[in-house]
Every structure is written in structure tokens, then in C-alpha cells.
mmCIF file of the N, C-alpha and C atoms, coordinates in Angstrom:
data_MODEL
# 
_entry.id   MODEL 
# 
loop_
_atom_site.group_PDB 
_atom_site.id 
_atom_site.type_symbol 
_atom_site.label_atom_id 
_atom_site.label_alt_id 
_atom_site.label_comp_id 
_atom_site.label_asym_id 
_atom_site.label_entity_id 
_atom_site.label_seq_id 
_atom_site.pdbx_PDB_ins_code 
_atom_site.Cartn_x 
_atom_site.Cartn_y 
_atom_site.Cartn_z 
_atom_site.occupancy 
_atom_site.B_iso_or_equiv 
_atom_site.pdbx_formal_charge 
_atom_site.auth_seq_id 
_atom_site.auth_comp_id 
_atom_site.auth_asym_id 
_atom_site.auth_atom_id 
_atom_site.pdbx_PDB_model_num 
ATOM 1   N N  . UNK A 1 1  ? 0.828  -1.180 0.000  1.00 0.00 ? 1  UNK A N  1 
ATOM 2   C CA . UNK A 1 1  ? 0.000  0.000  0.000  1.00 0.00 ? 1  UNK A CA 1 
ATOM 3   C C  . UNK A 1 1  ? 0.870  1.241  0.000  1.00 0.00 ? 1  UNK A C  1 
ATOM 4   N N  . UNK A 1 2  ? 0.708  1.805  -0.727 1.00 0.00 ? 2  UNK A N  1 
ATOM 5   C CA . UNK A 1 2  ? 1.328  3.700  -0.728 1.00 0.00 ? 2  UNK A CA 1 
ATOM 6   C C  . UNK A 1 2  ? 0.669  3.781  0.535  1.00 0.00 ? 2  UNK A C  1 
ATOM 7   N N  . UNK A 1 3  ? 2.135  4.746  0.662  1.00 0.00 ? 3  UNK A N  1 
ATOM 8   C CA . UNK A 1 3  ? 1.653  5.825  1.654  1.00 0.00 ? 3  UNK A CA 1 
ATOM 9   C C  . UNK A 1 3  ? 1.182  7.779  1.438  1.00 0.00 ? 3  UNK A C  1 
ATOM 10  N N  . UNK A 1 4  ? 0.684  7.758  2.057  1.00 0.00 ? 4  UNK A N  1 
ATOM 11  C CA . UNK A 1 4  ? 0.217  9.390  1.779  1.00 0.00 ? 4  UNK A CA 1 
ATOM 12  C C  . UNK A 1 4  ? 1.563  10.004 2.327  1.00 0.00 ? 4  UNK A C  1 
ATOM 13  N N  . UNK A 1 5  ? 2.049  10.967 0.883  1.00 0.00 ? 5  UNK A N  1 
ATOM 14  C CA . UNK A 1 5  ? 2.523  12.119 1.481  1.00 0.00 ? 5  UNK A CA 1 
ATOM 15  C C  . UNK A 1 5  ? 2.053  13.291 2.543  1.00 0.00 ? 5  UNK A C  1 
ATOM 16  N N  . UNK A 1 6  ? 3.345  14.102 2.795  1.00 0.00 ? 6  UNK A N  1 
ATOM 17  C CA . UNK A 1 6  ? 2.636  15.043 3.831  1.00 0.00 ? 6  UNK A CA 1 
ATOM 18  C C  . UNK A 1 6  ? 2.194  16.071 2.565  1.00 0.00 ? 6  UNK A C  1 
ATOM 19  N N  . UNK A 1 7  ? 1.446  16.993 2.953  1.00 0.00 ? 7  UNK A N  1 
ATOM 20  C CA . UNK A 1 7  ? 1.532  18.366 1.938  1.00 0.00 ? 7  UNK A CA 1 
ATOM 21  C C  . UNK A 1 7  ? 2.313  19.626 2.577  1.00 0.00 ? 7  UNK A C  1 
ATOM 22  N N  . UNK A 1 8  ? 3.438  19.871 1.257  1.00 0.00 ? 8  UNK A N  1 
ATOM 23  C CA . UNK A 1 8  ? 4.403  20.948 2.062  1.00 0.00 ? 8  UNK A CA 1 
ATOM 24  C C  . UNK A 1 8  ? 3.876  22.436 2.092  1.00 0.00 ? 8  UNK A C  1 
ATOM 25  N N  . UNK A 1 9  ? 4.058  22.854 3.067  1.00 0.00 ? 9  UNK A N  1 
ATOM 26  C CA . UNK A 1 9  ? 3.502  24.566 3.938  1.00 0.00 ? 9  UNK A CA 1 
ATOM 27  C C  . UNK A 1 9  ? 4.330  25.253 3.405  1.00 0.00 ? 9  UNK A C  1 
ATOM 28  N N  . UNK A 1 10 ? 3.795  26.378 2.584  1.00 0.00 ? 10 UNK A N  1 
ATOM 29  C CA . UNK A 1 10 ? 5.157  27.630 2.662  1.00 0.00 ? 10 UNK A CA 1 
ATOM 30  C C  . UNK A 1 10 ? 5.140  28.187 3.697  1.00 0.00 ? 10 UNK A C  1 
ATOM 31  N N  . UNK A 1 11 ? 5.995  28.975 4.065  1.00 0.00 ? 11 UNK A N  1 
ATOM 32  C CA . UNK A 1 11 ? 6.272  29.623 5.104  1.00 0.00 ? 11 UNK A CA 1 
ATOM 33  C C  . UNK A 1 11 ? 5.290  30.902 4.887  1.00 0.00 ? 11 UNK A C  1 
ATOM 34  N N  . UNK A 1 12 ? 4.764  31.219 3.621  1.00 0.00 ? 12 UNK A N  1 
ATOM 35  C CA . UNK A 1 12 ? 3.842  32.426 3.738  1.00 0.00 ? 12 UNK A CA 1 
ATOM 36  C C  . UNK A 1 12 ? 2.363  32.075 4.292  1.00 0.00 ? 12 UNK A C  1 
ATOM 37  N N  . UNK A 1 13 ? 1.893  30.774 4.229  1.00 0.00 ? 13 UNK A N  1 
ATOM 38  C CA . UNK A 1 13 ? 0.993  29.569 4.945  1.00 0.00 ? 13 UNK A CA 1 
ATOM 39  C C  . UNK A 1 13 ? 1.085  29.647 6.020  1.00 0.00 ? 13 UNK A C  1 
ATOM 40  N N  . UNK A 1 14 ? 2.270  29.198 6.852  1.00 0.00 ? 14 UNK A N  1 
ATOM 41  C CA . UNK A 1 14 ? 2.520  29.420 8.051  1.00 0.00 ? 14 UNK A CA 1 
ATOM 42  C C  . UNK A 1 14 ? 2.392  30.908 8.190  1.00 0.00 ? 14 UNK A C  1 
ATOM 43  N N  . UNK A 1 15 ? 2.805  31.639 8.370  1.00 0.00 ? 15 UNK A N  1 
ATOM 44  C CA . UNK A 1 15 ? 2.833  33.777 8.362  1.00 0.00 ? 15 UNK A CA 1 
ATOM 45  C C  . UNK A 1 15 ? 1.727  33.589 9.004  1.00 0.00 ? 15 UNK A C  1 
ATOM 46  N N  . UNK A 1 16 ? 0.659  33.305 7.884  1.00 0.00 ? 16 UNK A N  1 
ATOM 47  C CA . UNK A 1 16 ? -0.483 33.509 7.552  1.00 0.00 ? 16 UNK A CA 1 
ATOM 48  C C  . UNK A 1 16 ? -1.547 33.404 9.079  1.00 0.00 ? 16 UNK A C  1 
ATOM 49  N N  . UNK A 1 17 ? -1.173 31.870 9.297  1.00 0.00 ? 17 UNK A N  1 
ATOM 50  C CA . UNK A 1 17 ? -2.197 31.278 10.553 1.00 0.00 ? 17 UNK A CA 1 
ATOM 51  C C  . UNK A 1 17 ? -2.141 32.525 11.497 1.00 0.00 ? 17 UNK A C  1 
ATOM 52  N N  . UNK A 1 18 ? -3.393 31.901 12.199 1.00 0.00 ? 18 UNK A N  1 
ATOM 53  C CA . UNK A 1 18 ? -3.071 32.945 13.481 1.00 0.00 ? 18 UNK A CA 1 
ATOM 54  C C  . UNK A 1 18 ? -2.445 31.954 15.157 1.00 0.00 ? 18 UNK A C  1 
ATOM 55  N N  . UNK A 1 19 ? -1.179 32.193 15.531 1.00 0.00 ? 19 UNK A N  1 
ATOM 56  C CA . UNK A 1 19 ? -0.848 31.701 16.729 1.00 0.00 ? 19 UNK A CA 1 
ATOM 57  C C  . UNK A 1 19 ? -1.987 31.826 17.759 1.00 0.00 ? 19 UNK A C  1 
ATOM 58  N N  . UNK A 1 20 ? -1.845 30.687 18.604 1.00 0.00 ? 20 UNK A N  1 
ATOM 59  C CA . UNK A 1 20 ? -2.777 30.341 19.604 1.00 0.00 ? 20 UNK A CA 1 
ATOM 60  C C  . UNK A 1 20 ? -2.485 31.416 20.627 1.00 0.00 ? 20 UNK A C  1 
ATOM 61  N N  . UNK A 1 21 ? -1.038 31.283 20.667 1.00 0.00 ? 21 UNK A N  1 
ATOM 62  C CA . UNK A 1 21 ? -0.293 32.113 21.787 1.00 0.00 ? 21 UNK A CA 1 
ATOM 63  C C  . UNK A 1 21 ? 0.961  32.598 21.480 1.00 0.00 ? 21 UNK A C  1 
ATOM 64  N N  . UNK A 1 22 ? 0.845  34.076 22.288 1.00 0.00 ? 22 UNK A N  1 
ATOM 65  C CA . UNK A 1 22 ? 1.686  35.444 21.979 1.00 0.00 ? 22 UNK A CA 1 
ATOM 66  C C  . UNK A 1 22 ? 2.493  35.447 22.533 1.00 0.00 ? 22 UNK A C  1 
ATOM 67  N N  . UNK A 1 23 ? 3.743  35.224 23.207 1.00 0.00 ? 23 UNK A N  1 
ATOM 68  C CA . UNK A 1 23 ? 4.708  35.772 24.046 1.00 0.00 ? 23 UNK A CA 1 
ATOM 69  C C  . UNK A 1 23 ? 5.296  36.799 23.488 1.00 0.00 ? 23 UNK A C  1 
ATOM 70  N N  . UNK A 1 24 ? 5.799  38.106 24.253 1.00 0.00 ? 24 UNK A N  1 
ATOM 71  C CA . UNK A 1 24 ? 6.108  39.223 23.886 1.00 0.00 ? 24 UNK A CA 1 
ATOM 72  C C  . UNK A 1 24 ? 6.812  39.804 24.595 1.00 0.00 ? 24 UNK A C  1 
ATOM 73  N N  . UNK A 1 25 ? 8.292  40.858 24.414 1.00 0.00 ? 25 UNK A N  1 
ATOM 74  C CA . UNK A 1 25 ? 8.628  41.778 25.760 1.00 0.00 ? 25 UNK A CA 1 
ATOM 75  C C  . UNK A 1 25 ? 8.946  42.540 24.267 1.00 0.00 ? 25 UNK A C  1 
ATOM 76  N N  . UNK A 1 26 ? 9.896  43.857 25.088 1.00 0.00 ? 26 UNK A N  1 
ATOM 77  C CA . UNK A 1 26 ? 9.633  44.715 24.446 1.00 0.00 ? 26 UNK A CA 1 
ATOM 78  C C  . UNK A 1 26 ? 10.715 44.630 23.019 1.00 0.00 ? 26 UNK A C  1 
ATOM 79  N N  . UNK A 1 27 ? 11.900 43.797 23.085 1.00 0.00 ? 27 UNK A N  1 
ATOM 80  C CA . UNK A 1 27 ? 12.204 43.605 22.026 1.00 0.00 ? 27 UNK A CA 1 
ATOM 81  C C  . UNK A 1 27 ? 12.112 42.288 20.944 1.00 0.00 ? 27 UNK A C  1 
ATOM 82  N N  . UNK A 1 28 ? 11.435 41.521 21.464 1.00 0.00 ? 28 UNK A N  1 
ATOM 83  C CA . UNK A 1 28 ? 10.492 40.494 20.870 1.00 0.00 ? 28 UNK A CA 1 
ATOM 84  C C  . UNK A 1 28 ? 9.610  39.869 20.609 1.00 0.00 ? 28 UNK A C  1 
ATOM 85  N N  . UNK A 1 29 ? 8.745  39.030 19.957 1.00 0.00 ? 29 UNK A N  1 
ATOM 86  C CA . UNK A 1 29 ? 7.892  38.566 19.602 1.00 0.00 ? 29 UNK A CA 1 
ATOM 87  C C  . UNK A 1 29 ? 7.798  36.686 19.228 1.00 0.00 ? 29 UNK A C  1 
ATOM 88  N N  . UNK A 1 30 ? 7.179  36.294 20.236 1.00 0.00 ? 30 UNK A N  1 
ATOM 89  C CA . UNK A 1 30 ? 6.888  34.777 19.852 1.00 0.00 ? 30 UNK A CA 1 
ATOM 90  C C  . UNK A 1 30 ? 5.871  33.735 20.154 1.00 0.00 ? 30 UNK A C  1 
ATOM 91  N N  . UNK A 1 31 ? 6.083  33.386 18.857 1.00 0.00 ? 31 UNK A N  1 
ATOM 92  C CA . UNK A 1 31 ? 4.244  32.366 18.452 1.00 0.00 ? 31 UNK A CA 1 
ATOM 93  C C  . UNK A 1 31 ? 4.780  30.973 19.448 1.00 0.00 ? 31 UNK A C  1 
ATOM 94  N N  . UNK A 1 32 ? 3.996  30.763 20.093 1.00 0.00 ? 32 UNK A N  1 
ATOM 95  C CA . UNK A 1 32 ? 3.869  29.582 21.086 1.00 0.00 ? 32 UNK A CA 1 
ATOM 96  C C  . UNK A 1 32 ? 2.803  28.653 20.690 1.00 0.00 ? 32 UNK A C  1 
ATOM 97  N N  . UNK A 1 33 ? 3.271  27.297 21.006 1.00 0.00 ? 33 UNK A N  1 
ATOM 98  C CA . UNK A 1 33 ? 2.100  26.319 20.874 1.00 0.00 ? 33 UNK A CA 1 
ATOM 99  C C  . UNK A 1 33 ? 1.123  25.870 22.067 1.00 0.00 ? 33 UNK A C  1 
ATOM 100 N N  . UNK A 1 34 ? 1.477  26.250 23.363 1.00 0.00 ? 34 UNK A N  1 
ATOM 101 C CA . UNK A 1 34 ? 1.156  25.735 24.058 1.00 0.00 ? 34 UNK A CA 1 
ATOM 102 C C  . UNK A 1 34 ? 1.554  26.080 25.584 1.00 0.00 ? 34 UNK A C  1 
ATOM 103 N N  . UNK A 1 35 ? 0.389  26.064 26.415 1.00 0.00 ? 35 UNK A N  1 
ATOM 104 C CA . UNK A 1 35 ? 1.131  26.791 27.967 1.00 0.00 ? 35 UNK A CA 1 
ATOM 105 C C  . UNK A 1 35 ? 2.519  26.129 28.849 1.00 0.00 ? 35 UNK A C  1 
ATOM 106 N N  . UNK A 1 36 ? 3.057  24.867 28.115 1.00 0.00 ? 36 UNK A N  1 
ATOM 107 C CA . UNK A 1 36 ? 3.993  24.583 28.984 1.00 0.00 ? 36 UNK A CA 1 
ATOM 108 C C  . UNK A 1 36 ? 5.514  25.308 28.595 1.00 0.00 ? 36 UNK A C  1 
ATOM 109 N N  . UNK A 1 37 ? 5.196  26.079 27.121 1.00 0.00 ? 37 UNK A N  1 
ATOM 110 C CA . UNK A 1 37 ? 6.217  26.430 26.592 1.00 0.00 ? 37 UNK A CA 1 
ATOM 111 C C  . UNK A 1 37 ? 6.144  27.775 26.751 1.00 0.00 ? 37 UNK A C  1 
ATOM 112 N N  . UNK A 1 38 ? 5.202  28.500 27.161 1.00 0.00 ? 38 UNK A N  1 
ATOM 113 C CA . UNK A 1 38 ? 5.005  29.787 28.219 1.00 0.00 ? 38 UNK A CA 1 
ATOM 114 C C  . UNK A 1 38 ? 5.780  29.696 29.136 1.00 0.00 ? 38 UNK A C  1 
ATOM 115 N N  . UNK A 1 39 ? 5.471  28.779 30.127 1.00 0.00 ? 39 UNK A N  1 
ATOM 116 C CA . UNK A 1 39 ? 5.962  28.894 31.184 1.00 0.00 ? 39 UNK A CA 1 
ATOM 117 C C  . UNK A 1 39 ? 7.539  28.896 30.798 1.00 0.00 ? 39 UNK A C  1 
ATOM 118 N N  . UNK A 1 40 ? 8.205  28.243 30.342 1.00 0.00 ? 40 UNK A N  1 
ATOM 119 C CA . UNK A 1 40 ? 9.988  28.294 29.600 1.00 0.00 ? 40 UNK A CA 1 
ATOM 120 C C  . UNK A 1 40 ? 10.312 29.571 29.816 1.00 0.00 ? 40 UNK A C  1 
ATOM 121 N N  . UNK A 1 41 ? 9.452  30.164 28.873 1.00 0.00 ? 41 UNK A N  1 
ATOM 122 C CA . UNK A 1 41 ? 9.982  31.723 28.176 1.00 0.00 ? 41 UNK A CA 1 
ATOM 123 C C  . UNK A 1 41 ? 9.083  32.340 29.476 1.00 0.00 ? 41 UNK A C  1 
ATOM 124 N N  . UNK A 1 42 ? 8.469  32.517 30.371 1.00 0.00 ? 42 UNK A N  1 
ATOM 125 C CA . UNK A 1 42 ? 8.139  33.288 31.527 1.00 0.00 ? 42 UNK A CA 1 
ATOM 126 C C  . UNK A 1 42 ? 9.502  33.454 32.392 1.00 0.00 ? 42 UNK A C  1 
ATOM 127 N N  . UNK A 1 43 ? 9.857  32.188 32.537 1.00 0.00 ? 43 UNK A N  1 
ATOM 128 C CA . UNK A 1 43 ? 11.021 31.460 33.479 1.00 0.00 ? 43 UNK A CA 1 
ATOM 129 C C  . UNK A 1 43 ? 12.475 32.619 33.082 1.00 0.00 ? 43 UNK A C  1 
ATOM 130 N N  . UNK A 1 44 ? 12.643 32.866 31.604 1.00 0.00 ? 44 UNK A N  1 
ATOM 131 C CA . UNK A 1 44 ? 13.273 33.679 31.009 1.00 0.00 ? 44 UNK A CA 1 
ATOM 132 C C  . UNK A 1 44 ? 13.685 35.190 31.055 1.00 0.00 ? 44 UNK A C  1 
ATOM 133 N N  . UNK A 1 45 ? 11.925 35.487 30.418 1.00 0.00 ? 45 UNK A N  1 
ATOM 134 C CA . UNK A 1 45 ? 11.759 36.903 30.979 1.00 0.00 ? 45 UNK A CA 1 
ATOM 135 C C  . UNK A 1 45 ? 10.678 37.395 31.737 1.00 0.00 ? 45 UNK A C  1 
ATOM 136 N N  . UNK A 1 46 ? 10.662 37.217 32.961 1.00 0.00 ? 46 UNK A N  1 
ATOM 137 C CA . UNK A 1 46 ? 9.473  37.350 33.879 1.00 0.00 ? 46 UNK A CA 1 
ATOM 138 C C  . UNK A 1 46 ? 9.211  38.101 33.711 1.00 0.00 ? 46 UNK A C  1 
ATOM 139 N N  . UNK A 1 47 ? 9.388  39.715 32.954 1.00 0.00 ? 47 UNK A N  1 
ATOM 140 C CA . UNK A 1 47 ? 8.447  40.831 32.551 1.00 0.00 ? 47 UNK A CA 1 
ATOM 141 C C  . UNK A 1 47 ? 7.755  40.871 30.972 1.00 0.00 ? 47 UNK A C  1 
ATOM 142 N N  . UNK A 1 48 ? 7.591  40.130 31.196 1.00 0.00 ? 48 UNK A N  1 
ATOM 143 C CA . UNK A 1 48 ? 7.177  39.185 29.299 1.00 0.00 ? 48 UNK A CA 1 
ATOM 144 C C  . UNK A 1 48 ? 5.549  39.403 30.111 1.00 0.00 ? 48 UNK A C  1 
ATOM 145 N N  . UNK A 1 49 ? 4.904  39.852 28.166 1.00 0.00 ? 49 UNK A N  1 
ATOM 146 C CA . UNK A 1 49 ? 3.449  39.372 28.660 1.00 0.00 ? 49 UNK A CA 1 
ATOM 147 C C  . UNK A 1 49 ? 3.004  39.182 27.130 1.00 0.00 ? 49 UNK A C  1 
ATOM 148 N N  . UNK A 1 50 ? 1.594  38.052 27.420 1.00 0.00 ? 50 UNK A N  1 
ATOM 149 C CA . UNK A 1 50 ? 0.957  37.218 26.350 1.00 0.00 ? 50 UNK A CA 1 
ATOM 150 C C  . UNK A 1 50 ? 0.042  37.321 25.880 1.00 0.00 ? 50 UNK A C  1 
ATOM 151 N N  . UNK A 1 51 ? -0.728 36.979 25.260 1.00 0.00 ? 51 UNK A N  1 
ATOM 152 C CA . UNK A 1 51 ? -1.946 37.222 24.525 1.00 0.00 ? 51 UNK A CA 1 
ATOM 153 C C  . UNK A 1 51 ? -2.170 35.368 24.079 1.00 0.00 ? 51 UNK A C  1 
ATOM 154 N N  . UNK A 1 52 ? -3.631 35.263 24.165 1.00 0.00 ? 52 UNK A N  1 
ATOM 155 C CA . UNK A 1 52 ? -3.738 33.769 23.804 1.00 0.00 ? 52 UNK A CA 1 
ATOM 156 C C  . UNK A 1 52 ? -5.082 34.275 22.385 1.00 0.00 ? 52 UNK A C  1 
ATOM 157 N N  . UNK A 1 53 ? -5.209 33.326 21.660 1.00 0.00 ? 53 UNK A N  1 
ATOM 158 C CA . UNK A 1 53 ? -6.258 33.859 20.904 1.00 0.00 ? 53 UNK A CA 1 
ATOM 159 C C  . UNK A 1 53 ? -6.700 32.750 20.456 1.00 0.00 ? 53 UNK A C  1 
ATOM 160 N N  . UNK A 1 54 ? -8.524 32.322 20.598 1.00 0.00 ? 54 UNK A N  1 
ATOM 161 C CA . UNK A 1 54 ? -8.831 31.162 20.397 1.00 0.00 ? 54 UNK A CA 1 
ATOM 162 C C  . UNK A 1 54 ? -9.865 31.181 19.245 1.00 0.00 ? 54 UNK A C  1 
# 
């Protein structure tokens, strides 16, 4: 049996989506998947703040 390929994403695809979750300070910006990987980057810059969008 074949297998199914994946279908490849451009990166303007990706751009595109909207992140679940925001991490942010004042000289950066980052798309998160998920609250355990918040907490990482909290751990980092504890004056960091987020935005979740569902």
C-alpha cells in the first residue's frame, strides 16, 4: 500500500495562521504552541506578557 505524502507549507501559509499564543517583551515577539512552553519563556523573561487567541 502507498503511503500518503505530507503536503508541504510555505512559510507564507505558516505567516499567515493565526498563533494560539503570543509571548512578547519589548524587544520580541513569539508564536507559542502551548502553555507549557510559556511557562519556559516566563522562566526567562518574567516581565514578558501574552496574549492567547482562540
Amino acid at each position: 500500500m502507498p503511503r500518503k505524502k505530507k503536503q508541504k507549507i510555505s512559510i507564507e501559509e505558516i505567516k499567515k495562521r493565526t498563533p494560539k499564543i503570543i509571548f512578547y517583551t519589548d524587544k520580541m515577539k513569539i508564536n507559542l504552541k502551548s502553555l507549557s512552553s510559556l511557562d519556559f519563556w516566563f522562566d526567562k523573561y518574567p516581565n514578558g506578557k501574552y496574549i492567547v487567541n482562540d
